[in-house]
C-alpha positions in Angstrom: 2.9 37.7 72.5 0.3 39.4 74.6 -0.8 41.5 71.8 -1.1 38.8 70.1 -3.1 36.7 72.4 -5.8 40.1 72.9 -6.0 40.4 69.6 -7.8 37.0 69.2 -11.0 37.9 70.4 -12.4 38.8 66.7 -11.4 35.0 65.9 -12.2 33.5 69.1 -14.6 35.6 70.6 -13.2 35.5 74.2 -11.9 38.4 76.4 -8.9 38.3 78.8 -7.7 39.5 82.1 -4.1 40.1 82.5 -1.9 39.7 85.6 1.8 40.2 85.4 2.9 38.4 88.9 6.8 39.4 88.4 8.3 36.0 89.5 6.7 36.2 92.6 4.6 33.2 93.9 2.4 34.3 96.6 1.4 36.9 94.1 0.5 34.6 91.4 -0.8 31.9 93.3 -3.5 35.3 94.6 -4.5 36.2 91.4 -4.7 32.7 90.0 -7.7 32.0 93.1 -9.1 36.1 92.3 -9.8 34.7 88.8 -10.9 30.9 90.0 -13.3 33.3 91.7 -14.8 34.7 88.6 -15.7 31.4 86.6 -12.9 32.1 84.4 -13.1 29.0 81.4 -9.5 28.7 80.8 -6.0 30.7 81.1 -2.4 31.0 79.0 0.1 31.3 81.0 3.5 32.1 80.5 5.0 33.0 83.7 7.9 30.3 85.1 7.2 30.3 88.3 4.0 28.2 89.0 4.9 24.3 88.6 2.9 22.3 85.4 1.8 20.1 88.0 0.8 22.6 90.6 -1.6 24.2 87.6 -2.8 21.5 86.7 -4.5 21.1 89.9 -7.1 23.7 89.3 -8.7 21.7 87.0 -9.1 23.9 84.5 -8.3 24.7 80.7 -4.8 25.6 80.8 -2.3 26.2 78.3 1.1 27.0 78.8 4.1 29.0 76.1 7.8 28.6 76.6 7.8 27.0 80.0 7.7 24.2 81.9 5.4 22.0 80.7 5.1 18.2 81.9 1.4 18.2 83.2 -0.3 21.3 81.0 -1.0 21.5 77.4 1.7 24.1 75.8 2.8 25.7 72.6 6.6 26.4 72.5 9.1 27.1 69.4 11.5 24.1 68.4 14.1 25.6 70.5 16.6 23.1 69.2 15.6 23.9 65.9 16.8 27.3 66.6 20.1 26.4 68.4 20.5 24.4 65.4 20.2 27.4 63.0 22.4 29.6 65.2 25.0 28.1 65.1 24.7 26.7 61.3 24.9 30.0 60.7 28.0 31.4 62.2 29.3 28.2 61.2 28.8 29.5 57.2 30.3 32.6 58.7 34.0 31.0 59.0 33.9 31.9 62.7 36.8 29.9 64.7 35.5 29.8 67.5 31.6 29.7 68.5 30.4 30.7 71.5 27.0 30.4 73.4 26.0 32.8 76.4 23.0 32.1 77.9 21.6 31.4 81.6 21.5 27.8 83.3 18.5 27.2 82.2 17.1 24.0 83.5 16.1 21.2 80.7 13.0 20.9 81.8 12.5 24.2 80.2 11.9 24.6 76.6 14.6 27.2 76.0 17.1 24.6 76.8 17.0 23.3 73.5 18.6 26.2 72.3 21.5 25.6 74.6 21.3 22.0 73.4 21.2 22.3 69.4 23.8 24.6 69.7 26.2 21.7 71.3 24.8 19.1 69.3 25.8 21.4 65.4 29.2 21.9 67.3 30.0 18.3 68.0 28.5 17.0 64.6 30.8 19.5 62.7 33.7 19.2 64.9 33.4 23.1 65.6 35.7 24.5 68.3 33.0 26.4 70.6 32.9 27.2 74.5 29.4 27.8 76.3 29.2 30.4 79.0 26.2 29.8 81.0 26.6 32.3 83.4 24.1 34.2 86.0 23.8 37.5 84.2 21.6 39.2 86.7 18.0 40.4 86.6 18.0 44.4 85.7 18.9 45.7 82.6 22.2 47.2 84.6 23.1 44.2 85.9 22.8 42.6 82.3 24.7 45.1 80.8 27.7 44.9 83.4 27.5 41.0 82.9 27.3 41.0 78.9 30.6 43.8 79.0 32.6 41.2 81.2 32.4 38.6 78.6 33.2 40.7 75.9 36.4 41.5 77.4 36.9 37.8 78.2 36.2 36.5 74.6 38.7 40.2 73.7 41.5 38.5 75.5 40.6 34.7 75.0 40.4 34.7 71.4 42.4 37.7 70.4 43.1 37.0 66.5 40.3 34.7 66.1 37.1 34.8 64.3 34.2 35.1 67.2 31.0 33.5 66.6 28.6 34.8 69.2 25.0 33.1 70.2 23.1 35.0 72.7 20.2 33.3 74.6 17.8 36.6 73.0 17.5 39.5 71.3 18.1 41.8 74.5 21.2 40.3 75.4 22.5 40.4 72.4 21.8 44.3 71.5 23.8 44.8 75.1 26.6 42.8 73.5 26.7 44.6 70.5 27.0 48.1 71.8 29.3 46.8 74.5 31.6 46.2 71.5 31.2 48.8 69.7 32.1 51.2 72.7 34.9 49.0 73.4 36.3 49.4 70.0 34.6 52.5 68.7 32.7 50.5 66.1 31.7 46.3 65.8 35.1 45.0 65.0 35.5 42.6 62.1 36.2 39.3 64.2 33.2 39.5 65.9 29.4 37.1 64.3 26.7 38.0 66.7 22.8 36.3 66.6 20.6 36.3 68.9 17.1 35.0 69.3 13.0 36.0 69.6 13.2 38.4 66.5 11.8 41.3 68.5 11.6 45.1 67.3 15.3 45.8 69.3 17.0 43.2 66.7 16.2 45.1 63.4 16.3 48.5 64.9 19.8 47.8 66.7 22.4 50.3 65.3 23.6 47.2 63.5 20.3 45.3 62.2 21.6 41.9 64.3 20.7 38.6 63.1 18.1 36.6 65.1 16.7 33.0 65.3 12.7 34.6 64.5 10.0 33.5 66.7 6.5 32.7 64.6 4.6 34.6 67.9 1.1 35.0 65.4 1.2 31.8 65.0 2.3 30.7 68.8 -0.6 32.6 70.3 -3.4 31.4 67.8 -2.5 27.8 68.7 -2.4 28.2 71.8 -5.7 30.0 71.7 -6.8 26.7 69.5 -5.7 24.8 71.8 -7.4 26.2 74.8 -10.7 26.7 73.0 -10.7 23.2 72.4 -10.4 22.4 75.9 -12.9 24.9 76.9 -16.0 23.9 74.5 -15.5 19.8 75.3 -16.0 21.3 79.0 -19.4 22.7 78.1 -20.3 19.4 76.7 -23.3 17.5 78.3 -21.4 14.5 78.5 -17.5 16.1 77.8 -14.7 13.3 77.4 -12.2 12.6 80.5 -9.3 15.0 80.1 -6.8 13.5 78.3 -3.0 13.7 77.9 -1.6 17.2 77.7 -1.2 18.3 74.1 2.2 19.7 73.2 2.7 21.7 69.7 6.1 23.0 68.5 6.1 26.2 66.1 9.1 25.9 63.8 11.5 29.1 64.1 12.5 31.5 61.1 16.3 32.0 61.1 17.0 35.7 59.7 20.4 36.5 58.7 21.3 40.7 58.9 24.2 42.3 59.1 26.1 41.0 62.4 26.5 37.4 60.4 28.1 38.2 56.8 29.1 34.9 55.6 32.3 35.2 53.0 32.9 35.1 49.0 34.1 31.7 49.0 
């Protein structure tokens, strides 16, 4: 995404300074006054841990990707699109059983919808499926430990069955994967597994893992639209009141590889 974002100065024509605040406040809330200090015209943010409302008190161009969003324009995937096509999908795979691992994540956030088009193509179809919103740390180690855990509780759960596994992202479902595989010595045959983003570790996994795709060239030139938009009715002589946040959704690109072979019917 950040690549993406830089790479827009050709079309755009504006430069960027980058500060990664680690999901710590008073660090953010510093650099977001260093930069007030310098005139900046606008920002993108996709950190969680600044309230909408909070930014939107600047009074500045802001535009906001795959967070919080009630009082700042954003750009965020259809979510529930893609919790939809996640579990359509393992659904075609004659799983049994479909399962959803993913953090509490609030529903104020957009990445709820995953959680919550999952549910919905479960309860439409009448699918048996059990979610596991569980805390899975915040290191890779802790992740790891987490993800093995539940696949030795799905193991013993649903010994016999057909597992259809939805992980929240791409990450956690690459840990999942070789958890299994060095559980069993190779990804056993009653296991589906998809994730979600379509980053690099999904196709280069040592089984190319399905993934609900992320249209991220198309997220960060709208949300650079967006906040242009913003930016040049500022510089007006007589620019318009600020109006009411503008929210676009970027329709997700489900990719089937080889963790989801769906049967010869």
């Amino acid at each position: 995404m950040l690549n993406q974002i830089l790479s827009s100065y050709e079309k755009f024509g504006y430069k960027f300074l980058v500060f990664a605040g680690n999901s710590n406040e008073a660090v953010e809330r510093r650099y977001i006054q260093e930069l007030l200090a310098y005139n900046i015209e606008g920002m993108i943010v996709l950190s969680h841990t600044i309230p909408s409302a909070e930014l939107a008190s600047y009074h500045i161009p802001i535009v906001t990707i795959e967070r919080e969003d009630q009082y700042t324009s954003s750009v965020n995937t259809d979510n529930y699109m893609g919790g939809v096509q996640a579990a359509g999908l393992l659904y075609k795979c004659a799983c049994d059983i479909l399962i959803h691992i993913n953090v509490n994540v609030p529903e104020s956030t957009p990445a709820h919808g995953r959680i919550q088009g999952f549910l919905d193509i479960c309860s439409e179809r009448n699918i048996p499926h059990e979610l596991l919103l569980r805390d899975l740390g915040n290191t890779y180690e802790d992740n790891l430990k987490a993800l093995r855990k539940t696949a030795d509780y799905l193991d013993g759960r649903y010994a016999g069955k057909r597992k259809g596994v939805f992980l929240a992202n791409d990450t956690y479902a690459n840990m999942f994967l070789n958890s299994l595989i060095r559980m069993h010595g190779s990804l056993p045959d009653d296991y589906r597994i998809i994730g979600f983003d379509n980053s690099p570790i999904s196709s280069e996994a040592v089984i190319p893992t399905s993934t609900v795709g992320q249209q991220i060239d198309k997220i960060a030139e709208a949300a650079m639209e967006i906040l242009v938009e913003q930016m040049n009715e500022r510089k007006k002589r007589r620019p318009a009141a600020p109006g009411s946040p503008v929210h676009k959704i970027i329709t997700p690109i489900l990719i089937s590889r080889e963790t989801t072979p769906i049967p010869d019917l």
